[in-house]
N, C-alpha and C positions, 0 to 999 in steps of 0.2 A: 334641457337642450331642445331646441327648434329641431320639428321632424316637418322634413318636404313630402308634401303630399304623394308625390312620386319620385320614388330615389333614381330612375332608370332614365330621367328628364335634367336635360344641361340648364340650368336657371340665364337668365336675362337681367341686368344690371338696366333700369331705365333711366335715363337722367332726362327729369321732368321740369320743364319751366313753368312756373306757375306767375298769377298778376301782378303787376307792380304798382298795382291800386287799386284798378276796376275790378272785381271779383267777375266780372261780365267778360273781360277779356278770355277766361278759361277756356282752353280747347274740348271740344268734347271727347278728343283720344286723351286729353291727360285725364280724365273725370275718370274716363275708361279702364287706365292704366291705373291710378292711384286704388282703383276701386277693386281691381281684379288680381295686385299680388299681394304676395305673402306677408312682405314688410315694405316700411315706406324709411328711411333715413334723412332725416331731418336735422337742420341747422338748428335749429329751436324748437325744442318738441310742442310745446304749449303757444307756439305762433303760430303753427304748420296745424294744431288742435282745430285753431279757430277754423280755417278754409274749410280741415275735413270735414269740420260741425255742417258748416252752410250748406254744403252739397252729401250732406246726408253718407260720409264713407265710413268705413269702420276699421278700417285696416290699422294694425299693428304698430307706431312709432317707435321708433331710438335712437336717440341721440348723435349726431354726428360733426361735429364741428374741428375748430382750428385744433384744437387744444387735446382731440385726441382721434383724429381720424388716421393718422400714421399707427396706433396703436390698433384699429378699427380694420385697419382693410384687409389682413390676412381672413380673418374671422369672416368679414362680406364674401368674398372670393369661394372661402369656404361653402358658407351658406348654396352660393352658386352653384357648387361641384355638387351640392347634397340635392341641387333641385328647387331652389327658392327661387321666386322672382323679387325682385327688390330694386323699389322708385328711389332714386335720390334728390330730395328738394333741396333748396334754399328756403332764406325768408322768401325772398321775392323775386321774379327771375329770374334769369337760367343759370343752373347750378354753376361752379367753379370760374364764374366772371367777377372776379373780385372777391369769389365766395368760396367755402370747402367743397371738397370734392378731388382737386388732383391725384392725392396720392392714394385714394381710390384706383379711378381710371385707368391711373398707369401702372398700377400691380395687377387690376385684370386683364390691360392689354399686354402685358409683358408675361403673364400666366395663360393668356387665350382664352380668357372668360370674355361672355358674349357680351356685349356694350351697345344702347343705341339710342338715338336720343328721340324727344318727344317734343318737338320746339314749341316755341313760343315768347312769349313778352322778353325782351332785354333793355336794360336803361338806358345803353348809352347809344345801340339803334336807335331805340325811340326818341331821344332825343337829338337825333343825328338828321332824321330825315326830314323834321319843320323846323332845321336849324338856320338854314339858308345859305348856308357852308356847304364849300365842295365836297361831294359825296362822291366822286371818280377814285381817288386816293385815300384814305387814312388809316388815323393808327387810335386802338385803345391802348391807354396807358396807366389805366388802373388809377389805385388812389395818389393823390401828390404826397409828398414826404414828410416828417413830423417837425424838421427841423427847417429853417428859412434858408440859409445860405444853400443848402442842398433844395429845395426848394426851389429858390432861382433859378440853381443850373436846369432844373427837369424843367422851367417856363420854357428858357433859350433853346435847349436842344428840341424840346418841340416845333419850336418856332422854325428855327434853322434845320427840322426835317424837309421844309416845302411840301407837308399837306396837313390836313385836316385831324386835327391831335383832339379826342374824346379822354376826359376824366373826370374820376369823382370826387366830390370834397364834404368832409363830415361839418356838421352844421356846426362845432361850437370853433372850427379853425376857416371856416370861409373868408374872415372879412384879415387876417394876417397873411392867409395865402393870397389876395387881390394885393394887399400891399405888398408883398414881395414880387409877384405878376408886374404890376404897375415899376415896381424899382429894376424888375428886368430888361421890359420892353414898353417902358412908358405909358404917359397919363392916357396916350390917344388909342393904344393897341386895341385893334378889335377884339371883344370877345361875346360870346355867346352862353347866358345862365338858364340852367331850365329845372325848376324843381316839382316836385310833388306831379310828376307824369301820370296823369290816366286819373288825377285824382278832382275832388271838389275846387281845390285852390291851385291849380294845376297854371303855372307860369314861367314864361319866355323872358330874359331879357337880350338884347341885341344892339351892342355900343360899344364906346371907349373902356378902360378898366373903371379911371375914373368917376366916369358917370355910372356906370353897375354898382360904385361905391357908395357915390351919394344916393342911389335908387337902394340899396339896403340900408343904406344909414337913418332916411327919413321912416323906410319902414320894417323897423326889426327881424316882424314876425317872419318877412320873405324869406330870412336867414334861416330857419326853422325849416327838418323835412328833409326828404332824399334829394340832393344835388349833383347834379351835373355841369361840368365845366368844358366849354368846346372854343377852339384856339385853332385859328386860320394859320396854315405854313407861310413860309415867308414865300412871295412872288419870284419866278425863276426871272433871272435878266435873260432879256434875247441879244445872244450873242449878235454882235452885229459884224458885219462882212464886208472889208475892204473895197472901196470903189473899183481899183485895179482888178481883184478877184471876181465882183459883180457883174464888170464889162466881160472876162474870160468868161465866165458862166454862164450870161447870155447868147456868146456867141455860140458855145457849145454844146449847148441845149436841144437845139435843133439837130442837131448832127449824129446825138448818140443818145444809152438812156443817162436818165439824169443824175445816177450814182456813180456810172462811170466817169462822165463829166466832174463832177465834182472831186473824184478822185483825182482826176488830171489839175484842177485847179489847186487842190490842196496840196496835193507833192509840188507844185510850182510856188504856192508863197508861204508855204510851212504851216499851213494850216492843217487843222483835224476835220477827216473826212466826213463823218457822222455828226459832228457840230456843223460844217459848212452845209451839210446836206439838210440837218433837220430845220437851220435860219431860212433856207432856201424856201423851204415849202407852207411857211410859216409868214411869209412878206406878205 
């Protein structure tokens, strides 16, 4: 059994982001963190080996992944109560973004062990901010689905969110998920590829589906590597507002403020007040 150095001390769960390429990216509080607890819980002990090796850590690994972290988290929790501090990595990136870790988190937050994170590198940020996609609204959606007709439906609902939809796609299903992409929302739909982030071969692409198609078809190896997929929401229509309602609006503009005005116009042609109101200031 693991003895905490001091049993009379509440242990700290850190969830540590680590590079998603650049070994340079590393914060100096995770180097800090990895290096000053007890244990470190890792998606892949002997992946998570290699980082420690570079920056010279020694601490402790064990195992922790899909396949039995549900089994794993009373025993962390525990650890905690006894006084351990314990990182929790991923490969790469910040833990439980497509990666293990939940059912972690949420039995120490629902037990009151102390939780806090140590941020840094995420892929679908990083690939979010030199995407040239709206960055006001969106949404990560994890990885797309294994099967195609389901598949499609996760393109559309993206699409018909009306923002800015982040996902990831495994290198040997990229080029069946563009073609069900393309059979959703056609040859012309904008999209956004960005693989191997922070890294030597580290590439954007930004186009139709089909031409992303033909841009991996000509060359393989781009298929190759950590991927990301980003998909423009569809454009909101601006409601447009009755010429009869326009001339009321104008007149009564000057007169009062502009929501109450428009209140008055919309109970006059059955219009909705918060739609007439947001067209208004939007001409």
């Amino acid at each position: 059994m693991i003895k905490a150095p001091n049993s009379d001390k509440i242990g700290t769960l850190y969830i540590v982001a680590t590079p998603i390429g650049n070994l340079a990216d590393i914060s100096e509080r995770a180097i800090t963190t990895l290096s000053s607890v007890d244990l470190i819980a890792a998606e892949d002990t002997r992946h998570t080996g290699k980082l420690l090796s570079h920056f010279n850590i020694k601490a402790k690994t064990f195992a922790l992944h899909d396949h039995n972290e549900k089994q794993k988290a009373q025993q962390i929790v525990d650890w905690l109560n006894e006084g351990l501090d314990i990182a929790l990595v991923s490969d790469a990136g910040t833990p439980l973004i497509s990666d293990p870790g939940y059912a972690v988190v949420n039995l120490c937050r629902e037990q009151g062990a102390h939780v806090t994170p140590v941020p840094g590198a995420c892929a679908a940020i990083t690939a979010l901010c030199c995407s040239g996609l709206p960055t006001d609204r969106f949404q990560f959606i994890g990885f797309t689905p294994a099967k195609s007709q389901a598949r499609q439906q996760f393109f559309l609902d993206a699409y018909e969110s009306g923002i800015t939809s982040i996902m990831y796609e495994s290198t040997h299903r990229i080029m069946a998920s563009l073609d069900d992409l393309q059979t959703a929302l056609g040859a012309e739909q904008q999209v956004v590829f960005a693989k191997e982030l922070t890294k030597t071969y580290e590439t954007f692409f930004s186009g139709g589906v089909a031409e992303l198609i033909s841009f991996l078809t000509e060359e393989p190896e781009k298929q190759r590597g950590e991927l990301v997929l980003m998909l423009p929401g569809k454009p909101k229509q601006q409601e447009e507002i009755p010429a009869d309602a326009q001339r009321m609006l104008a007149l009564l503009e000057p007169e009062m403020p502009l929501k109450k005005a428009c209140g008055v116009v919309a109970e006059y042609f059955g219009l909705k007040k918060n739609a007439l109101y947001k067209a208004w200031i939007q001409q």
